[in-house]
C-alpha positions as CSV (number, residue, x, y, z in Angstrom):
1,X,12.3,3.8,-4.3
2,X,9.0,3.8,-5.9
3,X,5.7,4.5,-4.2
4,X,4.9,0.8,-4.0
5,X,5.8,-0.3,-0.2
6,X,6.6,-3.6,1.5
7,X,3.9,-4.7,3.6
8,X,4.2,-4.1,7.3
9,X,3.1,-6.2,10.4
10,X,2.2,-3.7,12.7
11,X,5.0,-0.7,13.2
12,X,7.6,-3.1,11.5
13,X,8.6,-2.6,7.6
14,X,11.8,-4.2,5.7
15,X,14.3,-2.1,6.7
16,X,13.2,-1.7,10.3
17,X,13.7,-5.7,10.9
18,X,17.0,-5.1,9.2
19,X,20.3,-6.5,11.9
20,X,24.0,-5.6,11.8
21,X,26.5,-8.0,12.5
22,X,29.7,-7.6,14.2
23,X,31.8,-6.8,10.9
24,X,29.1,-4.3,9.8
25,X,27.3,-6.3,6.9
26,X,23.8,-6.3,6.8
27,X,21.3,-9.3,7.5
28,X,17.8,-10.0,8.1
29,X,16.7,-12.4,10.1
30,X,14.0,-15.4,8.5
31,X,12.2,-15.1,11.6
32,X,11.4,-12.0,10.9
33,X,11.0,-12.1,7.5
34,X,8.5,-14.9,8.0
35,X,6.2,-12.8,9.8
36,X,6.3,-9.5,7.8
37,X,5.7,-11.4,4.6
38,X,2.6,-13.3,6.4
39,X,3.7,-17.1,7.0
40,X,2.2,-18.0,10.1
41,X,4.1,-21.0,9.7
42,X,7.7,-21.8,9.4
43,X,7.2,-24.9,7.8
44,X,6.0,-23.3,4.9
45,X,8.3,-20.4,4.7
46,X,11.0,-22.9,4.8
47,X,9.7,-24.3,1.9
48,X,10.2,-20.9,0.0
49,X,13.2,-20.6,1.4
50,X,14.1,-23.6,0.1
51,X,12.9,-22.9,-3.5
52,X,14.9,-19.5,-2.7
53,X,18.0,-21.6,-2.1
54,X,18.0,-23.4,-5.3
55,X,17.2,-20.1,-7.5
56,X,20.3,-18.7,-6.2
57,X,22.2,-21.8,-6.7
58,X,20.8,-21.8,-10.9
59,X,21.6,-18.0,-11.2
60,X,25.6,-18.9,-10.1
61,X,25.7,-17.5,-7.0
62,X,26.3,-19.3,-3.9
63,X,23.7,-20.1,-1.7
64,X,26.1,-19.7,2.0
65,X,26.8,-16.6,1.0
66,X,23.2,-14.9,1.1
67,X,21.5,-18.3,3.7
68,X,23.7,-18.5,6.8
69,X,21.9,-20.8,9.0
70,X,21.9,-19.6,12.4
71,X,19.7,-20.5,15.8
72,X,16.9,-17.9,17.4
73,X,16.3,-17.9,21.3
74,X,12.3,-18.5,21.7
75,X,11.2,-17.2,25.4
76,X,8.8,-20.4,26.1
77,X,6.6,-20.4,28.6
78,X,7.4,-20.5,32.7
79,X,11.0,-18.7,31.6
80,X,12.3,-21.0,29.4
81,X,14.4,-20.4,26.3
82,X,14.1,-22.7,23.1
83,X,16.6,-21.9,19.8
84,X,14.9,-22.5,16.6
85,X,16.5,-22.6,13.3
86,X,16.8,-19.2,11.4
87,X,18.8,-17.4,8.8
88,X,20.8,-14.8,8.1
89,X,19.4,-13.7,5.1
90,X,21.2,-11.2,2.9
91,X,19.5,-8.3,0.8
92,X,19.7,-10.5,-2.1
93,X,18.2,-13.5,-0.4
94,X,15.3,-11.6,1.0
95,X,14.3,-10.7,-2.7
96,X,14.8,-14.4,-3.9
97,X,12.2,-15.6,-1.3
98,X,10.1,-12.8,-1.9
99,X,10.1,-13.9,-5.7
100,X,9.5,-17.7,-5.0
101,X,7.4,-17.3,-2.1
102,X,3.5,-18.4,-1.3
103,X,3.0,-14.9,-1.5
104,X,2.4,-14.3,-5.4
105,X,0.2,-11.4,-4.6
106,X,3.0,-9.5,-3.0
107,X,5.9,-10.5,-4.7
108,X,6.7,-8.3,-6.8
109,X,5.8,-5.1,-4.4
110,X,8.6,-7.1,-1.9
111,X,10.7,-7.8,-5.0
112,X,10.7,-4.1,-5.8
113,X,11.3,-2.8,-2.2
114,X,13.7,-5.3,-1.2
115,X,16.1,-5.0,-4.0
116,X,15.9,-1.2,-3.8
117,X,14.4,-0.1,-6.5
């Protein structure tokens, strides 16, 4: 990796927020990524997620493969739990929502971390 480095929110980078499911494969969750890359709001990193979605679909791979949609527990307030939509975002689609993200200024630094380079 180069010296160029994702941003981070606090003590969380990339690879920090980085999950493991049961079978072993890597994920990351959108949640997270939301945050990390500096959405406040979901509604707008949907949005990039969307735009994500399609760039996968026009480079030929498919998009369930890196975009599993899954739900996230929210601790509300007075004890309750709300689930939220999320994805499981592969390595892959983390880099396509860098690249067709909001976030033009930090694209390519994410670009460049998230696909390893």
């Amino acid at each position: 990796m180069n010296s160029k480095q994702l941003p981070t929110l606090g003590d969380k980078s990339f690879e920090s927020i980085k999950l493991t499911n049961e079978h072993g494969a890597e994920y990351w969750s959108a949640r997270d990524l939301q945050l990390l890359l500096g959405y406040s709001q979901w509604r707008r990193f949907e949005q990039a997620i969307e735009r994500a979605v399609s760039s996968c679909q026009q480079s030929g791979n498919k998009p369930d493969y890196h975009f599993a949609g899954a739900g996230k527990p929210i601790a509300g307030g007075k004890g309750a739990v709300q689930v939220v939509e999320d994805f499981h975002l592969s390595r892959f689609a983390c880099y396509l929502i860098a690249q067709n993200g909001d976030v033009w200024r930090l694209a390519g630094d994410c670009g460049q971390v998230v696909a390893g380079d």
